[in-house]
N, CA, C and O atoms as a DFTB+ gen file, in Angstrom:
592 C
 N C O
     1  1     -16.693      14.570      28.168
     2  2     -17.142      14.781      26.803
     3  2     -15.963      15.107      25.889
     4  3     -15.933      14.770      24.705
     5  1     -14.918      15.834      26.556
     6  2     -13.997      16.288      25.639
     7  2     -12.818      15.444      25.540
     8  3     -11.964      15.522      24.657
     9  1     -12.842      14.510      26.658
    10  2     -11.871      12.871      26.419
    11  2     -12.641      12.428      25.154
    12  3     -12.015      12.149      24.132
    13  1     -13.653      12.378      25.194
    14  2     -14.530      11.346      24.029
    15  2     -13.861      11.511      22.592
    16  3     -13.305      10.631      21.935
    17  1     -14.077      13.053      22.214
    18  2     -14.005      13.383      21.307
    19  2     -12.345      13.321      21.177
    20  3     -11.717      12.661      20.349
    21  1     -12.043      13.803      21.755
    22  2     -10.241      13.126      21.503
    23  2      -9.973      12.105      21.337
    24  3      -8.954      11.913      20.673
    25  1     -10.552      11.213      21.723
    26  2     -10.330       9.758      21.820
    27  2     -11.133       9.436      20.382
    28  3     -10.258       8.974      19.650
    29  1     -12.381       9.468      19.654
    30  2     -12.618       9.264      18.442
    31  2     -11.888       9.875      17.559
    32  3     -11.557       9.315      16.513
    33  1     -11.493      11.260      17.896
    34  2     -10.567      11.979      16.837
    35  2      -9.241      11.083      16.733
    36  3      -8.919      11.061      15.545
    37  1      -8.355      10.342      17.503
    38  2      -7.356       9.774      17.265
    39  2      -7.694       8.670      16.934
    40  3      -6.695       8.199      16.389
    41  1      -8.695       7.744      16.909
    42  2      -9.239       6.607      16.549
    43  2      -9.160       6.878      15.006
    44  3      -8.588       6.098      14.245
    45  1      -9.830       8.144      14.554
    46  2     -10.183       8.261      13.039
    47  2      -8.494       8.306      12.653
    48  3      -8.006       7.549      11.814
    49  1      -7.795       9.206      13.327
    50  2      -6.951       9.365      12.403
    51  2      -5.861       8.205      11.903
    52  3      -5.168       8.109      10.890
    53  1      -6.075       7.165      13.376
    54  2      -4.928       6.172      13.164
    55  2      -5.651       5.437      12.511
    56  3      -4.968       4.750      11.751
    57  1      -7.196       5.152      12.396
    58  2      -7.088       4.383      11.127
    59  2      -7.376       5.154       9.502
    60  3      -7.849       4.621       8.498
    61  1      -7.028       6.190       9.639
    62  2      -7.118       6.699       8.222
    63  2      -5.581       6.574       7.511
    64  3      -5.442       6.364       6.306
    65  1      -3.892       6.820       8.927
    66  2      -3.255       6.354       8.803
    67  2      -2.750       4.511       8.490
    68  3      -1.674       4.140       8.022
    69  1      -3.683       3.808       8.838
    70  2      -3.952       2.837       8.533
    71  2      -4.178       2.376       7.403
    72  3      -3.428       1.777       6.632
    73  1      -5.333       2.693       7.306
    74  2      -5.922       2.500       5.608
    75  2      -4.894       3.070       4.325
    76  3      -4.649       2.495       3.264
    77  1      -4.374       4.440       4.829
    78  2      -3.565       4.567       3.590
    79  2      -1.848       4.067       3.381
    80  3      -1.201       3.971       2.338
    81  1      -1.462       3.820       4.725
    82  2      -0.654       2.758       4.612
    83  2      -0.614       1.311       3.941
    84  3       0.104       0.591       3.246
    85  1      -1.937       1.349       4.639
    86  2      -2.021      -0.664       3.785
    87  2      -2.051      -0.401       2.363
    88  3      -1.226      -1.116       1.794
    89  1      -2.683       0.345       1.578
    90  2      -3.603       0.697       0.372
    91  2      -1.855       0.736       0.066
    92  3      -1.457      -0.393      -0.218
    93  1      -0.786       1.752       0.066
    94  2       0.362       2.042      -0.614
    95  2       1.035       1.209      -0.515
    96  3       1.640       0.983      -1.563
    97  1       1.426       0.143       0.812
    98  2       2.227      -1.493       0.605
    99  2       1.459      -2.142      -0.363
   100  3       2.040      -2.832      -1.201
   101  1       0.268      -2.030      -0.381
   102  2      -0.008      -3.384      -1.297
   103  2       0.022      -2.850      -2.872
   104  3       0.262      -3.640      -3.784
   105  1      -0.247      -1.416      -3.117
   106  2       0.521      -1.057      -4.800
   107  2       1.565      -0.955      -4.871
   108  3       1.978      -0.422      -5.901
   109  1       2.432      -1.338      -3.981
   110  2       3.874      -0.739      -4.272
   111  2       4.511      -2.542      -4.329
   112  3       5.640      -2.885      -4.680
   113  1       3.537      -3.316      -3.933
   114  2       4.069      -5.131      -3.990
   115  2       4.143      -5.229      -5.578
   116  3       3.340      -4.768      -6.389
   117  1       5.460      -6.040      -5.846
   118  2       5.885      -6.307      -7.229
   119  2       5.310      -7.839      -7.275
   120  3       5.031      -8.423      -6.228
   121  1       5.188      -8.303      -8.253
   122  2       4.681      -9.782      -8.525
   123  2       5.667     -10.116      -9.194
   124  3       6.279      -9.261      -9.834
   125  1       6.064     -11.484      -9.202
   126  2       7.128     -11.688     -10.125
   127  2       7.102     -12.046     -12.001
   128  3       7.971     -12.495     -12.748
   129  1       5.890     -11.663     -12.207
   130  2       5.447     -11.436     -13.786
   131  2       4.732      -9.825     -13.703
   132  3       4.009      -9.497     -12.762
   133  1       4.950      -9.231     -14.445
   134  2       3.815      -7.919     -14.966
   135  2       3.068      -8.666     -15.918
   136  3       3.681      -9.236     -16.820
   137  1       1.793      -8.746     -15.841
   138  2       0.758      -9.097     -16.763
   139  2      -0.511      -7.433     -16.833
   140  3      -1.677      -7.604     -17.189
   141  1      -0.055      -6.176     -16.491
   142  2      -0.742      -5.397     -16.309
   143  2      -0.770      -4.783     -17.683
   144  3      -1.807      -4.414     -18.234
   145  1       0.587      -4.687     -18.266
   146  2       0.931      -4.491     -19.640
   147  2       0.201      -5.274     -20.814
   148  3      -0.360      -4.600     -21.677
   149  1       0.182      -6.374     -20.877
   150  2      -0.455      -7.601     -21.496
   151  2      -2.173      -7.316     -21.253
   152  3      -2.849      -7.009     -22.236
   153  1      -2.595      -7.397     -20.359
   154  2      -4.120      -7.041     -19.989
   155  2      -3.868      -5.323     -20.807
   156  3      -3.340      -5.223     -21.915
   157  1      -4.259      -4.363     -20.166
   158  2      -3.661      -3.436     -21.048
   159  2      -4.376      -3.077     -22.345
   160  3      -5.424      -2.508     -22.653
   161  1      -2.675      -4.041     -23.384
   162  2      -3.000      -4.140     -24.375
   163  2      -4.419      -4.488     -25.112
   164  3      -5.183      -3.968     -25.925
   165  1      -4.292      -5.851     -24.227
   166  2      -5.873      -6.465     -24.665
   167  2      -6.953      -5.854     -24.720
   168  3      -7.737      -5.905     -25.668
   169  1      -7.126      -5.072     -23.467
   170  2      -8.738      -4.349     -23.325
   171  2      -8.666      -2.970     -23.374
   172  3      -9.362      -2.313     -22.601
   173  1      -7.617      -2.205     -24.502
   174  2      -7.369      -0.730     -25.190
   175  2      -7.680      -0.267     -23.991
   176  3      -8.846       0.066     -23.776
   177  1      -6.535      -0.143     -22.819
   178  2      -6.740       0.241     -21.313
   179  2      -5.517       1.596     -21.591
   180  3      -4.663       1.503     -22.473
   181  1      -5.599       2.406     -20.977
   182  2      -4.563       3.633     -21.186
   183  2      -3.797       4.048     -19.612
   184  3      -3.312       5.163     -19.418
   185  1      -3.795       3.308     -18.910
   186  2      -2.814       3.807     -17.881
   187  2      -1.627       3.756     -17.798
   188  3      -1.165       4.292     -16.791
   189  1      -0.766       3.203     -18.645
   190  2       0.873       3.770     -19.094
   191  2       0.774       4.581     -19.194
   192  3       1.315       5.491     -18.564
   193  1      -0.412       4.667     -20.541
   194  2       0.132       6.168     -21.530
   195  2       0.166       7.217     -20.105
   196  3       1.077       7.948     -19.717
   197  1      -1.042       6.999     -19.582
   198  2      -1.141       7.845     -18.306
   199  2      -0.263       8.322     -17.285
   200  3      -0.135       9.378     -16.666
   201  1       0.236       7.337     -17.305
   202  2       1.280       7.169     -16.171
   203  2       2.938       7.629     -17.229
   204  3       4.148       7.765     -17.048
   205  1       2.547       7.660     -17.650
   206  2       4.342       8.043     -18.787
   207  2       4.139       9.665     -18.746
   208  3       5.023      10.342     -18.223
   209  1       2.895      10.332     -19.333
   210  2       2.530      11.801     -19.544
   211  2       2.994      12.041     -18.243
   212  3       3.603      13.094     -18.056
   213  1       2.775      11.041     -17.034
   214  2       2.822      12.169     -15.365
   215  2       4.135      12.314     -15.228
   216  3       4.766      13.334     -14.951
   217  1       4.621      10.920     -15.498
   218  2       6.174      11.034     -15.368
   219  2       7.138      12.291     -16.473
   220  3       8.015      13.033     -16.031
   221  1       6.792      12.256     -17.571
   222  2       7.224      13.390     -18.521
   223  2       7.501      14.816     -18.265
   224  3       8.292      15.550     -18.858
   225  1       6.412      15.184     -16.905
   226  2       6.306      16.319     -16.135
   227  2       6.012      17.862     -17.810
   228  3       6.442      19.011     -17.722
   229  1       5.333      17.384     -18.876
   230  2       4.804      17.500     -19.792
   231  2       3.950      18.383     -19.461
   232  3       3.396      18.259     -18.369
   233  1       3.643      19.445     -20.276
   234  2       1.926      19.997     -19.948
   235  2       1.265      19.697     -20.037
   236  3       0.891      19.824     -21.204
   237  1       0.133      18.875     -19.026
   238  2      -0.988      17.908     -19.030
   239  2      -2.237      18.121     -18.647
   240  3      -2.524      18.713     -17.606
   241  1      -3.014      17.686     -19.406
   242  2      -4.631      17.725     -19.541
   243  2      -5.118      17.344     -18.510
   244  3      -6.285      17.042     -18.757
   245  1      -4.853      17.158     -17.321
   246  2      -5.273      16.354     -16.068
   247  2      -6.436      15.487     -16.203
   248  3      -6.522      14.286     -15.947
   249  1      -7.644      16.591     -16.812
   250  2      -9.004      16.477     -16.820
   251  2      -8.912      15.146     -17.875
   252  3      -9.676      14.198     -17.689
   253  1      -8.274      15.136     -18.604
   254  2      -8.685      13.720     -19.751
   255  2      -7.837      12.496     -19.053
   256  3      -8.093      11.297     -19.168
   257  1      -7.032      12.940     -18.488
   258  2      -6.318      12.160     -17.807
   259  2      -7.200      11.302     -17.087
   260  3      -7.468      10.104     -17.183
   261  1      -7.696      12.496     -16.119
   262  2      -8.903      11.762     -15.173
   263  2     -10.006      10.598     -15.879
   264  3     -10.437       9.503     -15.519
   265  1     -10.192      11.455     -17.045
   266  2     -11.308      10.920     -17.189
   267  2     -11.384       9.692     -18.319
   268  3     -12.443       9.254     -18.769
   269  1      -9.625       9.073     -18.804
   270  2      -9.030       8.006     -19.156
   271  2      -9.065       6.741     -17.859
   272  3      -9.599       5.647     -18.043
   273  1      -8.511       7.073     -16.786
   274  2      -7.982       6.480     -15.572
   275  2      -9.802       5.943     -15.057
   276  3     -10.158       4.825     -14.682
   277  1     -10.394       6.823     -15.175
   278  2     -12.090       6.167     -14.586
   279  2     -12.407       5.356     -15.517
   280  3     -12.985       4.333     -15.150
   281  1     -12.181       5.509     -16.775
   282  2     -12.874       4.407     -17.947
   283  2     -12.247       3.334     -17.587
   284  3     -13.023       2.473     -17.172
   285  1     -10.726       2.919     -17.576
   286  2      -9.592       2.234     -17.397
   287  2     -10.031       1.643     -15.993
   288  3      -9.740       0.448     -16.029
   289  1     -10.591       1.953     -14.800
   290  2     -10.852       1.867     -13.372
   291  2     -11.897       1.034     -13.926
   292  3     -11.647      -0.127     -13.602
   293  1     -13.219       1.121     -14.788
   294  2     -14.498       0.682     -14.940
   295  2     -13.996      -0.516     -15.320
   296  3     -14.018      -1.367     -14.431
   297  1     -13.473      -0.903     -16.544
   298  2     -12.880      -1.861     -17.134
   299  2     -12.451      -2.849     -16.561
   300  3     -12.986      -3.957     -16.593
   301  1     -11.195      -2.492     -15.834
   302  2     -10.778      -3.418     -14.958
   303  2     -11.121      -4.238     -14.021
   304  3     -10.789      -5.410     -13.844
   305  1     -12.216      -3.148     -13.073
   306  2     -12.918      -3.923     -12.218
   307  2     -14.175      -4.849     -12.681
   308  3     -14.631      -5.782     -12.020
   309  1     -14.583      -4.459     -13.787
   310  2     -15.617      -5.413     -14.493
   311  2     -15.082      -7.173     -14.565
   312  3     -15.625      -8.261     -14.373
   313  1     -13.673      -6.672     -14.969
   314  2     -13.107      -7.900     -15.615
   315  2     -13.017      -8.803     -14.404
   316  3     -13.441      -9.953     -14.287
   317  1     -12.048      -7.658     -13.078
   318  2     -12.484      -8.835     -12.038
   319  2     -13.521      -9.541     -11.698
   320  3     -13.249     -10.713     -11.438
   321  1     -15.098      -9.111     -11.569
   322  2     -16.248      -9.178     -11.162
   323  2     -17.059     -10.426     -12.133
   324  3     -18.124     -10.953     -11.812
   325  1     -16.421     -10.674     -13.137
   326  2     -17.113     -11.372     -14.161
   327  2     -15.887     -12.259     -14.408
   328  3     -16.082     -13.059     -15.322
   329  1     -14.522     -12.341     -13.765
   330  2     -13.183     -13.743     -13.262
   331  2     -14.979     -14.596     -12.597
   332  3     -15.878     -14.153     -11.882
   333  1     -14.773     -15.926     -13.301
   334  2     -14.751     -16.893     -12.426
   335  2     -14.343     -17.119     -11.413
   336  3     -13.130     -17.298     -11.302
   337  1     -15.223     -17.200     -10.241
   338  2     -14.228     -17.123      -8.831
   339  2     -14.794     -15.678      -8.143
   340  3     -14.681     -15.423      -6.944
   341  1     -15.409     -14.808      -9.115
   342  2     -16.011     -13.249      -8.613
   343  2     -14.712     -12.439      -8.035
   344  3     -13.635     -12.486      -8.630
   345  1     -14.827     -11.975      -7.282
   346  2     -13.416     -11.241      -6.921
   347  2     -12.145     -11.850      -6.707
   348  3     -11.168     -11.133      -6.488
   349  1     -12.070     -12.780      -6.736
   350  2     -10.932     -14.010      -5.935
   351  2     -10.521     -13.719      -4.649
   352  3      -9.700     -12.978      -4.109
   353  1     -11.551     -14.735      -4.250
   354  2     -11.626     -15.191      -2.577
   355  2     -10.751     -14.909      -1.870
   356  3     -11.057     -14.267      -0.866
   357  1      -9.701     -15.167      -2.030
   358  2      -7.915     -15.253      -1.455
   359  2      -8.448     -13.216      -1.171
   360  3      -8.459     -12.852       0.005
   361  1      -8.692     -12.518      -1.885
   362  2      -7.967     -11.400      -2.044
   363  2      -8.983     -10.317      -1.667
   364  3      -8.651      -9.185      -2.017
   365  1     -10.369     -10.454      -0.908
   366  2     -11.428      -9.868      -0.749
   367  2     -11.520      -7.975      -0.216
   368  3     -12.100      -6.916      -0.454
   369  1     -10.182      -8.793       0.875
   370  2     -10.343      -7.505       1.465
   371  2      -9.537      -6.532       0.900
   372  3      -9.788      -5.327       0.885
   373  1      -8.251      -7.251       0.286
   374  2      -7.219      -6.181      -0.175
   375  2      -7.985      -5.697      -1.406
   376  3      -7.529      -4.623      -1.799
   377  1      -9.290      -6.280      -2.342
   378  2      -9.491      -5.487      -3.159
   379  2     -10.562      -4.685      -2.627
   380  3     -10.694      -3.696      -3.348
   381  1     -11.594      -4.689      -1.428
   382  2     -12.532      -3.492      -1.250
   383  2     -11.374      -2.311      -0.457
   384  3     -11.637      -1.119      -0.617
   385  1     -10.420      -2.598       0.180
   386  2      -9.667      -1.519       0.544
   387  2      -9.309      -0.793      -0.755
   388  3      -9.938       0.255      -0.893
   389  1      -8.340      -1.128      -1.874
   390  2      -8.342      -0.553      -3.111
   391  2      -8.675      -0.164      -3.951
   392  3      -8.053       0.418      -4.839
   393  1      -9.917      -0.440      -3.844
   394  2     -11.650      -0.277      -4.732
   395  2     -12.064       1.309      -3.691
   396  3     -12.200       2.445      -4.144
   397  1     -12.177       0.897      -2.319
   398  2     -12.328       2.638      -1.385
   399  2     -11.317       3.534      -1.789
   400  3     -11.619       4.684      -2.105
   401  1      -9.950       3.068      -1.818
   402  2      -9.289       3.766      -1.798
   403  2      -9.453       5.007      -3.340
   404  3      -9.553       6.225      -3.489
   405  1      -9.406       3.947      -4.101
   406  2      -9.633       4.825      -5.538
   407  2     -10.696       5.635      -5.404
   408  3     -10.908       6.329      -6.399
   409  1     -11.554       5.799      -4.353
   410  2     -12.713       6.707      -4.944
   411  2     -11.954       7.875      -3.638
   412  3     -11.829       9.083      -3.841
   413  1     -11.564       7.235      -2.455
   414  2     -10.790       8.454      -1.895
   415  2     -10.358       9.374      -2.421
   416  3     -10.651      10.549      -2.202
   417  1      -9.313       8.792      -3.479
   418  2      -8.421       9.224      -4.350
   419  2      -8.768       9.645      -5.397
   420  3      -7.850       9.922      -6.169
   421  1     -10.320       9.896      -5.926
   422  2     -10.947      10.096      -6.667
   423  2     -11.334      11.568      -6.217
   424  3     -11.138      12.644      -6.781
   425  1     -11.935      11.262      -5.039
   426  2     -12.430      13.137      -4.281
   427  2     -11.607      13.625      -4.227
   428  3     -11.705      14.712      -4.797
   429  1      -9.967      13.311      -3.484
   430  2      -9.074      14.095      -3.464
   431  2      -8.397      15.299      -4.860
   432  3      -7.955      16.447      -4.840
   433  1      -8.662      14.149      -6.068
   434  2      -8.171      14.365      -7.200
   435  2      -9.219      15.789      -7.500
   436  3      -8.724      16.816      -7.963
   437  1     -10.560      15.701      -7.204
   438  2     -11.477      16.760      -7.690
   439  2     -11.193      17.826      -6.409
   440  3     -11.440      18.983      -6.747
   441  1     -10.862      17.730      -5.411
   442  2     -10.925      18.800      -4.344
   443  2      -9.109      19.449      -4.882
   444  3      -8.934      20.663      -4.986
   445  1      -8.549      18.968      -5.018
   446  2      -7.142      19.295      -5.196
   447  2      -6.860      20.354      -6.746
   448  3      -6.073      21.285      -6.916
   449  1      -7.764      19.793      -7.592
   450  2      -7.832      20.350      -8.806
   451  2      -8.445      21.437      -8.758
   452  3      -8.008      22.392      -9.401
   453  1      -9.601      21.553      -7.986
   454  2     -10.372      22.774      -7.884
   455  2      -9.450      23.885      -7.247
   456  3      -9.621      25.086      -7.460
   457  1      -8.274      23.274      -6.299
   458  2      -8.023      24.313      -5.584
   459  2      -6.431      24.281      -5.981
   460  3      -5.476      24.500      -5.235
   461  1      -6.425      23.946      -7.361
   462  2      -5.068      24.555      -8.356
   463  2      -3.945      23.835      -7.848
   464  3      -2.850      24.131      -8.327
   465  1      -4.010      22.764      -6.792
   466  2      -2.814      22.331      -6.073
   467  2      -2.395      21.049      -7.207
   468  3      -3.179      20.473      -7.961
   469  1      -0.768      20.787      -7.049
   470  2       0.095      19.662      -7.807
   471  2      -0.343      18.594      -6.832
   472  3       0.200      17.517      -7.079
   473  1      -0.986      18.575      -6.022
   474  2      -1.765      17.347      -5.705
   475  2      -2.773      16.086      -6.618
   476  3      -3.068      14.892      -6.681
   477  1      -3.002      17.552      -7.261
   478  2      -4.192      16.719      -8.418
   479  2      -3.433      15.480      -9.051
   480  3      -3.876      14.336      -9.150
   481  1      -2.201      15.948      -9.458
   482  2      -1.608      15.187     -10.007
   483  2      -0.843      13.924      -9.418
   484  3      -0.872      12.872     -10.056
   485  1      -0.160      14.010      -8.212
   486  2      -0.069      13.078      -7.125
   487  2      -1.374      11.887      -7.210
   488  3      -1.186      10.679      -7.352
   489  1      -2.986      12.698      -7.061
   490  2      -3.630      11.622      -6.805
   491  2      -4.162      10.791      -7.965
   492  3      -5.015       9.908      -7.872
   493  1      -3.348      11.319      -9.410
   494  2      -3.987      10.739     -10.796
   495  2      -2.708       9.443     -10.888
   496  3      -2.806       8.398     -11.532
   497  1      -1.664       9.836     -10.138
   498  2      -0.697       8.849     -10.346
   499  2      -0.823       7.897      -9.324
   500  3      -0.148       6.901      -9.587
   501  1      -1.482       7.811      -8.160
   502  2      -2.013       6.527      -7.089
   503  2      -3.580       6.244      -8.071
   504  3      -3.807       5.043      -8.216
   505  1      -4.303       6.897      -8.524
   506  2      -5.131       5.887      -9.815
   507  2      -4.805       5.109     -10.488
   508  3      -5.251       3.969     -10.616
   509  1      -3.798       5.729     -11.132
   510  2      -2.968       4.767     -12.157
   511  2      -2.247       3.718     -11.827
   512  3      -2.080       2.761     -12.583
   513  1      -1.723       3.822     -10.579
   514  2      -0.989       2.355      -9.883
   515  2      -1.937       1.762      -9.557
   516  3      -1.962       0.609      -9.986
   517  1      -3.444       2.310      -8.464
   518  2      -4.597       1.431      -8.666
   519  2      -5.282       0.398      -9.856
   520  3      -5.981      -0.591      -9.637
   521  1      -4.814       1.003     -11.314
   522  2      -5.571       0.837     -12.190
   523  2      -4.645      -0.538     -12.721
   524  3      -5.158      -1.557     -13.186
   525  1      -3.398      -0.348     -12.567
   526  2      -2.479      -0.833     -12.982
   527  2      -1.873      -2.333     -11.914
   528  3      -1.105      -3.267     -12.145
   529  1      -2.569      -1.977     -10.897
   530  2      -2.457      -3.375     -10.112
   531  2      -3.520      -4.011      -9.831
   532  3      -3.485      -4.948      -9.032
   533  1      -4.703      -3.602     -10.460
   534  2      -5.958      -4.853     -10.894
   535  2      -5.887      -5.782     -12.541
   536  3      -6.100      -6.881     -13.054
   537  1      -5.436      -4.427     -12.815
   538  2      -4.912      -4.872     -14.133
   539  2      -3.709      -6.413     -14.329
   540  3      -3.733      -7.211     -15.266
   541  1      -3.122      -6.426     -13.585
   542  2      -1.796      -7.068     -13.300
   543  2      -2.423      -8.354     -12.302
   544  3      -2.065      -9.514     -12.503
   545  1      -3.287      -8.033     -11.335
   546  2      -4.148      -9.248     -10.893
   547  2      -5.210     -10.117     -11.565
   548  3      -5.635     -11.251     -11.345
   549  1      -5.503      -9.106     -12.529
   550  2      -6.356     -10.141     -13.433
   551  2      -5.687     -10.925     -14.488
   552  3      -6.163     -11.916     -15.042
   553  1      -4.665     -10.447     -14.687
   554  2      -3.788     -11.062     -15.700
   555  2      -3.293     -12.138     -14.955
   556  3      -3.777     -13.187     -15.379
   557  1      -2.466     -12.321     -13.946
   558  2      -2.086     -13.095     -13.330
   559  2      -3.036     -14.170     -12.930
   560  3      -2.600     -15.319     -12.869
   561  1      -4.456     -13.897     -12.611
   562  2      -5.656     -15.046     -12.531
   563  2      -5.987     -15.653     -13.463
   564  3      -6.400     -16.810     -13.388
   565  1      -5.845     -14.828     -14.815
   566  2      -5.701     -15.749     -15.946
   567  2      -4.607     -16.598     -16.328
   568  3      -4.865     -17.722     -16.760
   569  1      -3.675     -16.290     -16.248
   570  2      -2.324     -16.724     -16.316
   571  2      -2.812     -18.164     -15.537
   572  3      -2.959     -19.146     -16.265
   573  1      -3.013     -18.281     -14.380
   574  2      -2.843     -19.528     -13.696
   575  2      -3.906     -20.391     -14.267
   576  3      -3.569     -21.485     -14.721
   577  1      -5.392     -19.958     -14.301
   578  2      -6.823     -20.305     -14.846
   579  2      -6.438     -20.683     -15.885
   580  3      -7.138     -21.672     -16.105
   581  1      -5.658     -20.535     -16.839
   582  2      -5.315     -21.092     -18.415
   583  2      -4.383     -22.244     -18.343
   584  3      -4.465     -23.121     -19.202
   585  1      -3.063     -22.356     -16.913
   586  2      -2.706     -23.487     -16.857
   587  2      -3.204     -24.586     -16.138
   588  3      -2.711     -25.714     -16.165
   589  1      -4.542     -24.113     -15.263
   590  2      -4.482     -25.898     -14.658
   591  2      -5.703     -26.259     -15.521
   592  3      -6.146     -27.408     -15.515
């Protein structure tokens, strides 16, 4: 009984190590255009601004922060969902891993805040790269969708 449970306990953890490995290679992949900026602009999206305040190390509102980065999260993923093509096929799984991940990163952000830790802020800045690399994929699907 107590092999078992060792044996699921390391199961969970290597794939929780898993999951958040893959989730950080694939925001940390550069494309060779930024179209996240450009999208962005277009759909009055605020995760620079977001992402500039974290970097500033500024006295910050976390809470509006947060609650910029979820509007900005809604947005984005709409836009994918309503791409012609629905999520784009090619890319299914890397976006429900990044789609989980953000809400991971969503609890973390509320458990971390409650308990006063600079974590909070750690997990508002993996939102914002979340937010900021759907952003940058939808741009780029348009980008191609407008030339052929």
């Amino acid at each position: 009984m107590s092999f078992s449970l060792l044996l699921i306990g390391l199961s969970l953890a290597l794939f929780a190590y898993w999951f958040r490995y893959t989730c950080i290679l694939i925001l940390r992949t550069q494309t060779a255009e930024d179209f996240a900026s450009e999208v962005g602009r277009a759909n009055g999206l605020s995760f620079h601004l977001v992402r500039n305040q974290l970097e500033s190390n500024a006295t910050l509102n976390v809470d509006a922060l947060y609650r910029s980065l979820e509007s900005d999260y809604r947005v984005v993923t709409q836009l994918l969902d309503q791409a012609p093509g629905g999520s784009f096929e090619d890319n299914i799984l890397q976006n429900k891993l990044l789609r989980a991940n953000f809400r991971v990163t969503q609890a973390w952000f509320r458990v971390s805040r409650c308990l006063g830790l600079r974590a909070s802020v750690n997990a508002l800045e993996e939102m914002a790269d979340t937010v900021n690399h759907f952003a940058n994929s939808f741009g780029e699907f348009s980008a191609v969708s407008s030339r052929a």
